[in-house]
TORNUDO-236851 format. One line per field, with one value per residue (C-alpha): x, y, z; residue in three letters; residue number from 0. Coordinates in Angstrom, 2 decimals. Layout:
xx (X	...)
yy (Y	...)
zz (Z	...)
residuo (ALA	...)
num (NUM	...)
//
This chain:
xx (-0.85	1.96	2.69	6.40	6.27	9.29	9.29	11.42	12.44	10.58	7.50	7.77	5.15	2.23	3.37	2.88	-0.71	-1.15	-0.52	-2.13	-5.83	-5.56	-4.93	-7.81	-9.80	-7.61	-7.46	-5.81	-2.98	-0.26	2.15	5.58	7.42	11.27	12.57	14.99	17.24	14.75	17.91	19.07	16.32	15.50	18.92	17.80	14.86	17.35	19.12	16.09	14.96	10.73	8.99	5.35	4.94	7.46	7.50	9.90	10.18	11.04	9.16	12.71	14.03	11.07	10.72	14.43	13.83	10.84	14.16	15.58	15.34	15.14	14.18	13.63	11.29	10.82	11.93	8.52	6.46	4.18	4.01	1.41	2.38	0.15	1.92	4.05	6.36	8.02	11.14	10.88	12.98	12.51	13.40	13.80	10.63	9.65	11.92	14.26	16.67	13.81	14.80	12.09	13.71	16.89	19.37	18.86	20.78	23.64	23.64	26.14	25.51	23.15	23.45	21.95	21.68	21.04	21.23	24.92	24.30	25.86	23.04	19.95	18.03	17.50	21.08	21.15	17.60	18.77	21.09	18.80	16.14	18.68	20.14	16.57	15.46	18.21	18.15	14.37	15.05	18.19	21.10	22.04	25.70	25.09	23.94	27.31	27.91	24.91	26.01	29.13	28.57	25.80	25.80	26.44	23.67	22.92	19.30	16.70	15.64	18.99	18.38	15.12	16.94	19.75	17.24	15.31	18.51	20.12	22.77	21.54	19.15	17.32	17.16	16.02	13.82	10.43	7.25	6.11	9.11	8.79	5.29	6.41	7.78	5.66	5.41	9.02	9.97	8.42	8.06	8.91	6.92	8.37	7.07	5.65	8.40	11.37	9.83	10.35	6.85	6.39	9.52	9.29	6.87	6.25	5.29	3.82	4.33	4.73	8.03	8.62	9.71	6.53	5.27	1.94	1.03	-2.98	-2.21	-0.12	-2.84	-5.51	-2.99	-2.01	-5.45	-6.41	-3.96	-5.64	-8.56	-10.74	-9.30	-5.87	-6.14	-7.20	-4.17	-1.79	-3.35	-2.81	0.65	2.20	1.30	-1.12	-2.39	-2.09	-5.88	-5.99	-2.98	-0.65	0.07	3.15	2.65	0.03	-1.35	-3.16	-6.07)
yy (-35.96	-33.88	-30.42	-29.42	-25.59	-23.85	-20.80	-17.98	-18.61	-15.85	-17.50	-20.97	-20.23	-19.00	-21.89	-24.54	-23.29	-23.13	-26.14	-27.64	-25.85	-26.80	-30.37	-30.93	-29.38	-31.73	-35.22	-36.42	-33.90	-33.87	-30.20	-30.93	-27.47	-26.39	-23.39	-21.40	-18.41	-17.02	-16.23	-19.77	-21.47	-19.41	-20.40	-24.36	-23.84	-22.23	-25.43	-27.62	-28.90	-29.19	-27.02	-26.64	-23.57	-20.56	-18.58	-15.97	-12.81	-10.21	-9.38	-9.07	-12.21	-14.15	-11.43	-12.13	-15.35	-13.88	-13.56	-16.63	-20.06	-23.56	-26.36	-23.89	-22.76	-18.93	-20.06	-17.48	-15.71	-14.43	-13.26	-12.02	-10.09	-11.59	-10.34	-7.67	-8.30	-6.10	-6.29	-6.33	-7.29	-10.84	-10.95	-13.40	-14.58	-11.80	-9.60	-9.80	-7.37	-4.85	-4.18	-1.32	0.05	-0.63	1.02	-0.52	-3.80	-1.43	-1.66	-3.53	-7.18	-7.19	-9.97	-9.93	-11.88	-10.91	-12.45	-12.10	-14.62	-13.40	-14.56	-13.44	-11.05	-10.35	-9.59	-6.06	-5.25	-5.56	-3.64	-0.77	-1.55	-0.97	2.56	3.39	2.68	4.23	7.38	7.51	6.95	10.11	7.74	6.75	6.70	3.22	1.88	0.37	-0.76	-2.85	-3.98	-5.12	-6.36	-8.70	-12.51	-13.48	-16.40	-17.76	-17.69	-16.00	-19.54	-19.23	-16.05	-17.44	-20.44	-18.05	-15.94	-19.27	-20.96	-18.36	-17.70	-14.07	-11.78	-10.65	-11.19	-9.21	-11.43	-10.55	-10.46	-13.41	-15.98	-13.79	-15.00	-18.83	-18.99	-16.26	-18.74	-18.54	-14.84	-11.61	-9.30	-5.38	-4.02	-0.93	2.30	1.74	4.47	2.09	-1.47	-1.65	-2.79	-0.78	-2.37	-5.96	-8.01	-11.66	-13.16	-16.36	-18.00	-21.71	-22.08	-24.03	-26.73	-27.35	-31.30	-30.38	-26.79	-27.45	-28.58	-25.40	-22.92	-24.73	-23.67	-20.42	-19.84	-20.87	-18.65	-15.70	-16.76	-15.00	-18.86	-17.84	-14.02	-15.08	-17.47	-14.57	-11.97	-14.76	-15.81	-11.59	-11.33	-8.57	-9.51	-7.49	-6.91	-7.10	-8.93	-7.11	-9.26	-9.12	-10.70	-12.95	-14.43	-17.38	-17.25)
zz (-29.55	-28.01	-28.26	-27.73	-26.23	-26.47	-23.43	-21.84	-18.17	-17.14	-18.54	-16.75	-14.61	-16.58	-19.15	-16.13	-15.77	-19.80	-19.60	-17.07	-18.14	-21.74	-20.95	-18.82	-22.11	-24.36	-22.65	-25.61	-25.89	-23.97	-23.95	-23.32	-22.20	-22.82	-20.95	-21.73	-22.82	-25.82	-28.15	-27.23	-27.90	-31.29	-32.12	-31.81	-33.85	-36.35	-36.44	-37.15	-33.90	-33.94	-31.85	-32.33	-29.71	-29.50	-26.76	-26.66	-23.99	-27.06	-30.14	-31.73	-30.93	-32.81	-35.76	-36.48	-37.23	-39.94	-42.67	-41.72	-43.58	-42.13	-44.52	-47.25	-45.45	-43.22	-39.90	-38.64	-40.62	-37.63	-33.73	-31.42	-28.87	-25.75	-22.37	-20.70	-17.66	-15.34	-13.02	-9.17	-6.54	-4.38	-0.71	1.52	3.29	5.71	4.40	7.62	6.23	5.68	2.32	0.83	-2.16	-5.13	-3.05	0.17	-2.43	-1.71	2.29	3.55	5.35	1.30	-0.62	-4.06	-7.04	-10.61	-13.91	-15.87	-18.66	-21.98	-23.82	-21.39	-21.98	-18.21	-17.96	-19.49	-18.58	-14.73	-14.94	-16.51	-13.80	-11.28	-12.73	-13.21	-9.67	-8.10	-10.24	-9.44	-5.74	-5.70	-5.42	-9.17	-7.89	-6.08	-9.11	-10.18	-6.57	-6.65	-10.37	-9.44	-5.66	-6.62	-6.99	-10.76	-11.93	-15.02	-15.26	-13.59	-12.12	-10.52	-8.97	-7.59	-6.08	-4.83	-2.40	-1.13	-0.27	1.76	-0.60	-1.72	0.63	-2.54	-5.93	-9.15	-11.65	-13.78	-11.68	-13.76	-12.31	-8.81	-8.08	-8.92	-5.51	-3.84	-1.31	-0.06	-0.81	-0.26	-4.05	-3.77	-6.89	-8.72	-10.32	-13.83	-14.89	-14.13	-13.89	-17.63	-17.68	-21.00	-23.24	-21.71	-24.41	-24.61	-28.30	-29.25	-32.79	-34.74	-36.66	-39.33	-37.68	-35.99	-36.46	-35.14	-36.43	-35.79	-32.15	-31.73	-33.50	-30.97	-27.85	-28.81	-29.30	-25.43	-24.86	-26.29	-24.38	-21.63	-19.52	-20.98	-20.10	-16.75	-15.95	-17.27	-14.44	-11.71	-12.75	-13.30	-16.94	-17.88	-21.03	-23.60	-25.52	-27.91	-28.56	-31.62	-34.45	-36.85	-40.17	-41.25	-38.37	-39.51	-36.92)
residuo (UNK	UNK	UNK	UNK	UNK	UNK	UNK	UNK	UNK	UNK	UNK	UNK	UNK	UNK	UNK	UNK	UNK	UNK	UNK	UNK	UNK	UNK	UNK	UNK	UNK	UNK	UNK	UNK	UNK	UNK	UNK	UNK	UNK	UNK	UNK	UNK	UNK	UNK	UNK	UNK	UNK	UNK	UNK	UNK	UNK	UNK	UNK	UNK	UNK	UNK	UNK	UNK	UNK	UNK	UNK	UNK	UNK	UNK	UNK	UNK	UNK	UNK	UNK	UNK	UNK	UNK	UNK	UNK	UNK	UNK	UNK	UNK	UNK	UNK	UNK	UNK	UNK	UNK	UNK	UNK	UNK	UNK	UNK	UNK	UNK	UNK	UNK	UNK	UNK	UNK	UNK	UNK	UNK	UNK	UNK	UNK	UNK	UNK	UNK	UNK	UNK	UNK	UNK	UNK	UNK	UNK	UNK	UNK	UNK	UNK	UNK	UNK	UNK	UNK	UNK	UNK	UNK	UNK	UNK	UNK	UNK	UNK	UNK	UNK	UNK	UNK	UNK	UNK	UNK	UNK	UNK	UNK	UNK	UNK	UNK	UNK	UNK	UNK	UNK	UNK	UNK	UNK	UNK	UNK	UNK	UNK	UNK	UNK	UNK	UNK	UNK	UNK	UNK	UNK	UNK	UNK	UNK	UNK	UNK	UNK	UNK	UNK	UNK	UNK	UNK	UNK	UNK	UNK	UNK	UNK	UNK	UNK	UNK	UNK	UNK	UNK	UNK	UNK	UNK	UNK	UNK	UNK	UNK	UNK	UNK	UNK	UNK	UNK	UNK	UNK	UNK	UNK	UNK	UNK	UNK	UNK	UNK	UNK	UNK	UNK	UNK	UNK	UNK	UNK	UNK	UNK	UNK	UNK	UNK	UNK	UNK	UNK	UNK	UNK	UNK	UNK	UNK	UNK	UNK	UNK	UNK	UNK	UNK	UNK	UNK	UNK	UNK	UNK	UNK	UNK	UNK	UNK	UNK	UNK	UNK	UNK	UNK	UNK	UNK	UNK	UNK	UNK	UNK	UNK	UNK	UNK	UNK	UNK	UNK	UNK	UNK)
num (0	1	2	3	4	5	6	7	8	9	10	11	12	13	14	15	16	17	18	19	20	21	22	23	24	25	26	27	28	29	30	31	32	33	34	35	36	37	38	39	40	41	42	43	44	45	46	47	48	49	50	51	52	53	54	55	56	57	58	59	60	61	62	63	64	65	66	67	68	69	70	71	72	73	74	75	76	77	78	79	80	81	82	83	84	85	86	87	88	89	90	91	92	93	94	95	96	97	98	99	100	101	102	103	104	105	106	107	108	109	110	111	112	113	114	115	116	117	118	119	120	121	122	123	124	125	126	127	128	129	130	131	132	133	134	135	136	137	138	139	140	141	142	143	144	145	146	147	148	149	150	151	152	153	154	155	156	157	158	159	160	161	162	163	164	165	166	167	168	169	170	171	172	173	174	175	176	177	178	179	180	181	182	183	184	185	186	187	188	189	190	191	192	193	194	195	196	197	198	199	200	201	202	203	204	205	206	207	208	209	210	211	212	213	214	215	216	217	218	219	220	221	222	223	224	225	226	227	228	229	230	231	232	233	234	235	236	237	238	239	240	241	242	243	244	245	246	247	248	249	250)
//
């Protein structure tokens, strides 16, 4: 049996562990993962492509989809909210550049890279991490300077790949896609008052396109799980317990 589970970017790499602990449960299921821009992907699903596992980084990106039809059918009906995020800022390895807060971005002989992609949600909340940051550190005033000097990608993959290859001397991304390569990059972790730790949400539901709805419950479900809760902590995704449900959740 195969699971198809649709994910955020920023959730690749607590999906990759997801998946690797429920198969070794479930010899005879196999989850395939898709990531992705969540609008972008919610916009697929709108258009009728199956997807058994939906995996969005904003509550309001899967309840839109609660008043939408696909196949005569509500494209959602449900979410639980199971993770929060945050922003930080990557470095290279070492930090050579001894980069220690958002405004040091604005030194010159800095290189950064952020997300610009019209449709990413990353894209706007950089830019608030960075006004926050450098408000909170009594420079806002370099805030557009960083904004504007930084290295445009499309994805917050693309950031990551940015910093390891030299092409950027830091990076902003979510802690969750930071600690993915961990092993190449140093993470500079931010107050809780401008990490956006409180408004950044992740959501879990089935749409209606799902071919194997049971299969998906059974996931979402590890998920939700002390195993599941566990992987989340590891990969820089407090869990949130109990998880908050919207609509009838049918578990």
């Amino acid at each position: 049996m195969i699971i198809d589970a649709w994910h955020a970017d920023s959730l690749a790499g607590p999906m990759k562990e997801m998946k690797k602990a429920f198969e070794a449960k479930n010899k005879a299921v196999t989850v395939n993962l898709t990531s992705g821009r969540s609008k972008e992907l919610a916009e697929r699903i709108l258009q009728g492509e199956a997807c058994d596992v939906f995996t969005p980084s904003d509550p309001a990106v899967a309840k839109e989809m609660f008043g939408k039809q696909v196949d005569g059918k509500a494209a959602a009906s449900w979410h639980v909210v199971f993770s929060a995020n945050e922003m930080v800022v990557i470095t290279g390895k070492g930090n050579p550049l001894g980069i220690k807060q958002m405004v040091d971005l604005a030194k010159s002989g800095v290189r950064s890279a952020r997300v610009a992609g019209e449709k990413d949600m990353a894209t706007n909340r950089t830019i608030e991490f960075i006004k926050k940051a450098t408000a909170a550190e009594g420079k806002p005033e370099v805030a557009q300077k960083i904004i504007d000097g930084a290295v445009k990608e499309n994805t917050i993959p693309d950031v990551l790949k940015a910093v390891k290859s030299g092409k950027a001397n830091a990076g902003i991304a979510y802690l969750s896609a930071a600690v993915t390569v961990a092993g190449d990059a140093d993470i500079l972790y931010f107050p809780a008052k401008v990490n956006l730790s409180e408004n950044i949400r992740n959501v879990a539901t089935i749409p209606a396109t799902a071919r194997n709805a049971a299969a998906a419950e059974s996931f979402i479900r590890f998920m939700l799980s002390a195993e599941g809760r566990r992987i989340l902590e590891k990969t820089g995704q407090p869990p949130i317990i109990p998880p908050i449900r919207e609509g009838i959740v049918p578990f």
